[in-house]
C-alpha positions as CSV (number, residue, x, y, z in Angstrom):
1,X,-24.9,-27.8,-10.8
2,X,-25.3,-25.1,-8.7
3,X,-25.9,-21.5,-10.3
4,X,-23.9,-19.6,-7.4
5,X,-20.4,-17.8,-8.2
6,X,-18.5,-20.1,-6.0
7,X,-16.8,-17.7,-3.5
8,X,-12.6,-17.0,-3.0
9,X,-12.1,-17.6,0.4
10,X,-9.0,-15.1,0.2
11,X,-12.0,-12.0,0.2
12,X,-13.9,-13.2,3.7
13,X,-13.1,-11.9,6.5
14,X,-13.9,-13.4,9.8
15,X,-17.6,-11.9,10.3
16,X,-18.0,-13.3,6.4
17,X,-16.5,-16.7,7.2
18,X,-18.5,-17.3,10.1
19,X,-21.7,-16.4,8.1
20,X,-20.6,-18.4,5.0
21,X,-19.9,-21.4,7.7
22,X,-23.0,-20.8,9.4
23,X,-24.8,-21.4,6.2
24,X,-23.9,-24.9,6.3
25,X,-24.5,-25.1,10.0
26,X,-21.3,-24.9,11.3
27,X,-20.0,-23.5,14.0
28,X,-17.8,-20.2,14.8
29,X,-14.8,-22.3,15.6
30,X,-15.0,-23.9,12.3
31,X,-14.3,-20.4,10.3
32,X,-11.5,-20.0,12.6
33,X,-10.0,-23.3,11.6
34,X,-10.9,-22.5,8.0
35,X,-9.5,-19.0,8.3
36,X,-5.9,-20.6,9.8
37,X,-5.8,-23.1,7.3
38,X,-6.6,-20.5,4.4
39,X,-3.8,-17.5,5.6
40,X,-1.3,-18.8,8.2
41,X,-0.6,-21.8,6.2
42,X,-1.4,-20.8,2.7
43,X,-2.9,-23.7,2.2
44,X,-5.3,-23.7,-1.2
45,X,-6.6,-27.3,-1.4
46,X,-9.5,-28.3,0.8
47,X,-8.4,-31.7,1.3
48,X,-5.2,-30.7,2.8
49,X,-7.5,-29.2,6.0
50,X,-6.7,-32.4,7.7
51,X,-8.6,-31.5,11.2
52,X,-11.9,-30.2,9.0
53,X,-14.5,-32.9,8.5
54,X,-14.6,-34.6,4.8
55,X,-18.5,-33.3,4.6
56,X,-17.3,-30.0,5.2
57,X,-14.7,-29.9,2.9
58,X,-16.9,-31.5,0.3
59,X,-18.8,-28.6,1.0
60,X,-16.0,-25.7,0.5
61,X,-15.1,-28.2,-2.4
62,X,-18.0,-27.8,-4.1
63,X,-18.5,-23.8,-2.8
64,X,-15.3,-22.0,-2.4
65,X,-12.2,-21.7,-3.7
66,X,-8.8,-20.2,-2.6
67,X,-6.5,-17.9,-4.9
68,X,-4.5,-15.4,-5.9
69,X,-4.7,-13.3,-9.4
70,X,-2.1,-15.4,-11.4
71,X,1.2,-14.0,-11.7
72,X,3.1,-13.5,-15.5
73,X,6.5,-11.9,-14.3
74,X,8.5,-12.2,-11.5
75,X,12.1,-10.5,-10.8
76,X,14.6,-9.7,-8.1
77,X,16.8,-6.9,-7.6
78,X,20.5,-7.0,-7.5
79,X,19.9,-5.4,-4.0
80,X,17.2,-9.0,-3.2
81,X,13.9,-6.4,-3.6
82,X,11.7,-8.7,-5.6
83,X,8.3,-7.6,-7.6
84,X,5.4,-9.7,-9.4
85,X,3.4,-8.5,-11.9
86,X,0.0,-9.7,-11.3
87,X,-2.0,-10.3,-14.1
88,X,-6.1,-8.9,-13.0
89,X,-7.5,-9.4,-16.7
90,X,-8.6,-7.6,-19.4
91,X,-5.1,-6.5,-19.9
92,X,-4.8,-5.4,-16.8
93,X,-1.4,-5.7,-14.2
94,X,-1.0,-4.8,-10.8
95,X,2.4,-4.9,-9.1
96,X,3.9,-5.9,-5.3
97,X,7.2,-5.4,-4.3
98,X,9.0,-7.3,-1.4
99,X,11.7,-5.3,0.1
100,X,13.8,-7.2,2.4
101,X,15.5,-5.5,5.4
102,X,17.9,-6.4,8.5
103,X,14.8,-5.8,11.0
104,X,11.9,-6.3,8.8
105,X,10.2,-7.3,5.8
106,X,8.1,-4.8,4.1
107,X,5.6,-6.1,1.6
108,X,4.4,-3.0,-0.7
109,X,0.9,-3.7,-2.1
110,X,-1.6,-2.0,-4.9
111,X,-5.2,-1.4,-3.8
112,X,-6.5,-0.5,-7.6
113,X,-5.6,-1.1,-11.3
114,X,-3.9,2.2,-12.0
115,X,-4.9,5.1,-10.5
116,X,-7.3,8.0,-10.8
117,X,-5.5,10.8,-8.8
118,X,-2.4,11.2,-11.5
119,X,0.2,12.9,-10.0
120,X,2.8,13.8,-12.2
121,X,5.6,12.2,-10.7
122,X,3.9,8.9,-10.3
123,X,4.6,6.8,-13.4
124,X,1.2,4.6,-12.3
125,X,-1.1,7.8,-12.9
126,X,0.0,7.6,-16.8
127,X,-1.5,4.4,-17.3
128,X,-5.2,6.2,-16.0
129,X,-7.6,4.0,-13.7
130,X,-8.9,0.8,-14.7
131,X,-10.9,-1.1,-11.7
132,X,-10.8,-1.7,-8.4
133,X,-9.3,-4.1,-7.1
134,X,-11.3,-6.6,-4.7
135,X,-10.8,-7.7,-1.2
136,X,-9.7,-11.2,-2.5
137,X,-7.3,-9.7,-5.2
138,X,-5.6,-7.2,-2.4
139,X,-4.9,-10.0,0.5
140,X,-4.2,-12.4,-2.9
141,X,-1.0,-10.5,-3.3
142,X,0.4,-11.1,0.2
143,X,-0.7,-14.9,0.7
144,X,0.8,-15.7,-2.7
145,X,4.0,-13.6,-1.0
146,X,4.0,-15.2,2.0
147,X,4.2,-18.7,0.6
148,X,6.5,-18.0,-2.3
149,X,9.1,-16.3,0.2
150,X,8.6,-18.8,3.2
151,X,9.1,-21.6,0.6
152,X,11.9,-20.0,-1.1
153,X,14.0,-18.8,1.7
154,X,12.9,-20.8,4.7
155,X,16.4,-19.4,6.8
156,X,15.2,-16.1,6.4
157,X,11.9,-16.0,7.9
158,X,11.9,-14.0,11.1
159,X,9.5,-13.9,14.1
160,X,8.0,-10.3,13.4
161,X,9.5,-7.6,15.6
162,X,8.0,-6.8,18.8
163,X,5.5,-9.1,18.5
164,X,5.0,-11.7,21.3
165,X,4.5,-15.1,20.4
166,X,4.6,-14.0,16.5
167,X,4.7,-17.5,14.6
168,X,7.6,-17.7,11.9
169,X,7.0,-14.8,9.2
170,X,8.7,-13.3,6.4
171,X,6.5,-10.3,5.9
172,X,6.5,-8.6,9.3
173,X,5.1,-5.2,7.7
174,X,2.5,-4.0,4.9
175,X,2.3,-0.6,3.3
176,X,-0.3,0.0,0.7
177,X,1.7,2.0,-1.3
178,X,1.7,0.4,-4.3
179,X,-0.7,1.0,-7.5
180,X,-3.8,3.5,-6.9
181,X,-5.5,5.1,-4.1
182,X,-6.5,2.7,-1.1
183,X,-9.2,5.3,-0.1
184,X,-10.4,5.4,-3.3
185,X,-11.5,1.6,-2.9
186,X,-12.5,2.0,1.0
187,X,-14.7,-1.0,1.4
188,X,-12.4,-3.4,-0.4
189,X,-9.6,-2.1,1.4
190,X,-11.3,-2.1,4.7
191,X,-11.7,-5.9,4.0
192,X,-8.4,-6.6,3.4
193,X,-7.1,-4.5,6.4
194,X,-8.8,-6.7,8.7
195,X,-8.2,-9.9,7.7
196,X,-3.8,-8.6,7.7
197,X,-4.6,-7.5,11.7
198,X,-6.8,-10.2,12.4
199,X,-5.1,-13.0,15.0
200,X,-6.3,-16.0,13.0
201,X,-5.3,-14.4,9.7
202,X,-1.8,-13.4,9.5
203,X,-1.8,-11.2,13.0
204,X,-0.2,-8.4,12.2
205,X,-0.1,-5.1,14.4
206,X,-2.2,-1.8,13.8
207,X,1.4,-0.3,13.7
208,X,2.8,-2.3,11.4
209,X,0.0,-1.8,8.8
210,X,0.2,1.3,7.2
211,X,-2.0,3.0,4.2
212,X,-0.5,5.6,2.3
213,X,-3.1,8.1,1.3
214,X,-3.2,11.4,-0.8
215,X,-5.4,12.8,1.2
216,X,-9.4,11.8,0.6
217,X,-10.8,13.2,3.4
218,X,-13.7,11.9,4.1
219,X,-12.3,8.4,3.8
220,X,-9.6,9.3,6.5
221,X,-12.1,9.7,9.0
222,X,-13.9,6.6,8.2
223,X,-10.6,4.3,8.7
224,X,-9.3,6.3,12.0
225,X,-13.2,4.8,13.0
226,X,-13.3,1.2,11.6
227,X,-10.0,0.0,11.6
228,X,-7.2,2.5,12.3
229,X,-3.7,1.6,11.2
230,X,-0.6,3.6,10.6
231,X,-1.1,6.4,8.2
232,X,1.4,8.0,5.8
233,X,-0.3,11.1,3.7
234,X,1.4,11.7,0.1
235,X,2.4,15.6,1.0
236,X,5.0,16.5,-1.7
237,X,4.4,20.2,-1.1
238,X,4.5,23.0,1.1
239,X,1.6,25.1,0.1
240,X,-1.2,24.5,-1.8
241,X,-0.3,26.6,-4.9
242,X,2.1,23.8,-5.7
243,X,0.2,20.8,-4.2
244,X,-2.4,21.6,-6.5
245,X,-0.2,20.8,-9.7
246,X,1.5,17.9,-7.9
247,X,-1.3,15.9,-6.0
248,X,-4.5,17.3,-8.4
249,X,-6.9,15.9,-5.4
250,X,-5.7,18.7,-3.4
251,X,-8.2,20.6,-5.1
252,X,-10.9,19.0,-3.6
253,X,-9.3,18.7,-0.2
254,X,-6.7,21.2,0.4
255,X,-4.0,21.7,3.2
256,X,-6.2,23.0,6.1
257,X,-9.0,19.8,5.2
258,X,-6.2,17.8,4.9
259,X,-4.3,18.7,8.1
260,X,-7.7,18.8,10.3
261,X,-8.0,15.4,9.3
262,X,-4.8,13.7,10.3
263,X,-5.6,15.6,13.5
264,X,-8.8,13.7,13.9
265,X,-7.1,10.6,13.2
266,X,-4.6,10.9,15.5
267,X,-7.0,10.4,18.2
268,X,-7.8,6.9,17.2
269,X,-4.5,5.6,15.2
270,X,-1.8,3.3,16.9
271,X,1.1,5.6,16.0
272,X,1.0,8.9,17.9
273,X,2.5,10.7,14.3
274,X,1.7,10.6,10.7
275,X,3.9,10.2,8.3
276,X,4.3,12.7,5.4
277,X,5.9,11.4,2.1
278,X,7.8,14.1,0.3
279,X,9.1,13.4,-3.2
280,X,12.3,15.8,-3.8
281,X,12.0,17.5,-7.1
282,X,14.6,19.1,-8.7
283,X,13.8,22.8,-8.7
284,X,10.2,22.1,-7.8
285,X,9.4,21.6,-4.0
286,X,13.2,21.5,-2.8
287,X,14.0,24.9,-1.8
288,X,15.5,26.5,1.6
289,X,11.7,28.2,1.6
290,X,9.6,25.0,1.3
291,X,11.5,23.9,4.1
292,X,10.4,26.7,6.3
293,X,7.1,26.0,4.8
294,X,7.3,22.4,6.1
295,X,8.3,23.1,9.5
296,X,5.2,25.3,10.2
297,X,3.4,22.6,8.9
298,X,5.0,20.5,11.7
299,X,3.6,22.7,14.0
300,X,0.5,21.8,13.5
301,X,0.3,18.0,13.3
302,X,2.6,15.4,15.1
303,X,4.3,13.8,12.3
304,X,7.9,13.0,10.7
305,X,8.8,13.0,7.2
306,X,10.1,10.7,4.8
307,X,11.7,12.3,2.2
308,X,11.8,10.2,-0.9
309,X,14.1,11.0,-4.0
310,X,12.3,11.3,-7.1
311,X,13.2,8.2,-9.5
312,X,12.8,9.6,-12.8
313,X,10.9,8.2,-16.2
314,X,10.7,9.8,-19.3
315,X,7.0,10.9,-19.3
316,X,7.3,13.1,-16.2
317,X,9.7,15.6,-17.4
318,X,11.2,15.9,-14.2
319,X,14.4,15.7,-12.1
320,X,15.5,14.0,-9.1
321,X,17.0,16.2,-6.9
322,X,20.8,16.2,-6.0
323,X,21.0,14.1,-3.2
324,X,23.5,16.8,-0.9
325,X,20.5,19.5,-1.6
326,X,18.0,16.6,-0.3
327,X,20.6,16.5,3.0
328,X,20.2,19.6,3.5
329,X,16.7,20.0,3.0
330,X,16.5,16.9,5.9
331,X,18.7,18.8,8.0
332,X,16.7,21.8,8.2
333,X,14.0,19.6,8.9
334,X,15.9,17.8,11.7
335,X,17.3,21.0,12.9
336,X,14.0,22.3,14.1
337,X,13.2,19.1,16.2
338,X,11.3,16.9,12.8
339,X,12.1,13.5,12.9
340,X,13.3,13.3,9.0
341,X,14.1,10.3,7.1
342,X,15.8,10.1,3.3
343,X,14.0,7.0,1.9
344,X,16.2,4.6,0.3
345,X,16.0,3.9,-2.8
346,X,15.8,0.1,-3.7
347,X,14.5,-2.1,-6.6
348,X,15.7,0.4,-9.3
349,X,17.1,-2.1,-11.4
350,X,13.6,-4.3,-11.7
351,X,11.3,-0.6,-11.4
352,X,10.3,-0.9,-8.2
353,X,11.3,2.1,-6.6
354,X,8.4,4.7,-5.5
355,X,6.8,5.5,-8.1
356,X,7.9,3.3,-10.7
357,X,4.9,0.5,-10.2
358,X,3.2,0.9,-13.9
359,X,5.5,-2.0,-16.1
360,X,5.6,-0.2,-19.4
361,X,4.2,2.8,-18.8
362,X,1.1,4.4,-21.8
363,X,-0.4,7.1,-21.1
364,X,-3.8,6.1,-21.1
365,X,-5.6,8.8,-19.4
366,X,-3.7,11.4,-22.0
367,X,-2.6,13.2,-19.0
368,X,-0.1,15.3,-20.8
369,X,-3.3,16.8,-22.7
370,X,-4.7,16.9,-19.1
371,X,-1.7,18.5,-17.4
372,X,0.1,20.7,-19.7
373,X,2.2,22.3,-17.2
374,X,3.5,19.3,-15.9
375,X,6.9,19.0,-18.2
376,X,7.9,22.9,-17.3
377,X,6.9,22.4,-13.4
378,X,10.5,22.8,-12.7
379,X,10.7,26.1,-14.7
380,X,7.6,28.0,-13.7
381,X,7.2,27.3,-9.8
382,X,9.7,29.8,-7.8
């Protein structure tokens, strides 16, 4: 018996495969087959790789094995969102949500077991930061997806749009924007990111990709070099008086760092914009002012905005704000020339809107000890 961890083919991505294949002696083309079989079909059992010779499959047999963290709860929307809770171990869940659209199919996926940045609007940053989630567990979630949603609603899969040639596909878009900070895991998440652009994987494009960051720095310039996708930056304030309360890791990196840097990634990403989330807080960061704030922000980086309306939990202490003050707030925004959008919101009923992805949500990291100001935010910020 052989004393080597036998490896999850879901983690390799094609420079790994080809070494792994090498190994045995086989050839470049034989990764490729391997890598088709594995992500375009979904195909986890080694015999089913009709067109791979018996010895090699004997070999992955005996080597390598394909799958996803196992799943203990699945459910679907009133509105057809759907979310699994995947289970990672030691107690530990992550969470993807499919949310189904008349042009597209987004698949939102979770780059870490909690999270370490703990914004207190985010019900994930109450459960604290557990692990890191690997390559294999990151691409696990949208293979398992992809052949739960092709299986289960074969008339709905959709060639992805704009895509020449796209084979049929459910998922025609990615955000990691699910549980924990994909820059916070760069090297797993780099992984993952190439095997969801890679052609013999499941081909999708740069644009359609798109990691949701709250600004690490650093990190940002490291993806706009290895493997530039479409970026969204977790703004959620004007100024960094208040982004310092809301996103803490604005401490580290504030506004100027952070706006330099979506500057420098502009230059290499496939959108020519980033785009800045905004969650609209009730007498926080919703003001005629902030708005102002916003738009000289806009000045200095090509971007829209994508407002998103706060979906409350208890822990947070705060309020969603009234959806006509959120119009408004857009149409200032639109009225100086700013591409605005109002997120919808979708999945409430199975909490899977932003900012819900935590299942029952402890406070692990005792982040109201940590944050004391977070339950009178609304009260004490002008």
């Amino acid at each position: 018996m052989s004393s080597v961890e036998p490896v999850n083919l879901l983690g390799l991505d094609s420079t790994k495969l080809v070494e792994l294949v090498g190994q045995w002696g086989g050839k470049p083309f034989r990764a490729r087959q391997l890598q088709r079989w594995v992500h375009q079909r979904g195909v986890s059992g080694f015999d089913d790789m009709t067109d791979l010779a018996r010895e090699f499959r004997q070999q992955l047999a005996a080597h390598c094995y394909i799958s996803a963290p196992p799943v203990s709860v699945e459910q679907r929307s009133s509105d057809g969102t759907r979310k699994w809770l995947f289970d990672v171990g030691k107690n530990n869940a992550i969470e993807t949500v499919f949310i189904p659209e008349d042009d597209r199919g987004t698949l939102c996926i979770s780059s870490q077991a909690g999270c370490t940045v703990a914004c207190p609007f985010c019900s994930t940053g109450y459960q604290g930061f557990n692990r890191n989630l690997t390559t294999a567990e990151i691409v696990g979630q949208l293979w398992y997806a992809r052949r739960v949603l092709q299986a289960d609603v074969p008339s709905a899969r959709t060639a992805a749009v704009g895509e020449a040639g796209g084979s049929d596909r459910v998922i025609s878009n990615v955000v990691m924007m699910g549980m924990g900070e994909p820059l916070l895991n760069y090297d797993q998440v780099l992984g993952a990111l190439r095997l969801m652009i890679d052609d013999n994987a499941y081909g999708l494009s740069r644009r359609r990709v798109t990691v949701s960051t709250s600004g690490v720095v650093p990190m940002m310039d490291r993806l706009g070099q290895d493997c530039p996708v479409a970026l969204a930056v977790s703004l959620h304030a004007p100024n960094d008086a208040l982004r310092d309360r809301l996103v803490p890791l604005n401490r580290k990196y504030p506004l100027a760092e952070l706006l330099a840097a979506c500057n420098r990634y502009l230059e290499h990403a496939p959108r020519d914009f980033i785009t800045f989330e905004y969650i609209m807080l009730d007498g926080v960061n919703d003001a005629p002012e902030q708005a102002s704030e916003l738009i000289a922000i806009a000045k200095q980086v090509r971007c829209k905005f994508n407002l998103i309306p706060f979906n409350p939990f208890a822990q947070s202490g705060l309020k969603r704000s009234p959806m006509p003050r959120i119009r408004l707030f857009a149409q200032r925004l639109q009225d100086a020339g700013i591409v605005t959008t109002v997120r919808k919101t979708r999945g409430d009923d199975i909490d899977a809107a932003c900012g819900q992805l935590a299942g029952d949500v402890k406070d692990r990291t005792r982040i109201n000890e940590r944050l004391p100001h977070r339950a009178t935010i609304a009260i004490t910020e002008e």
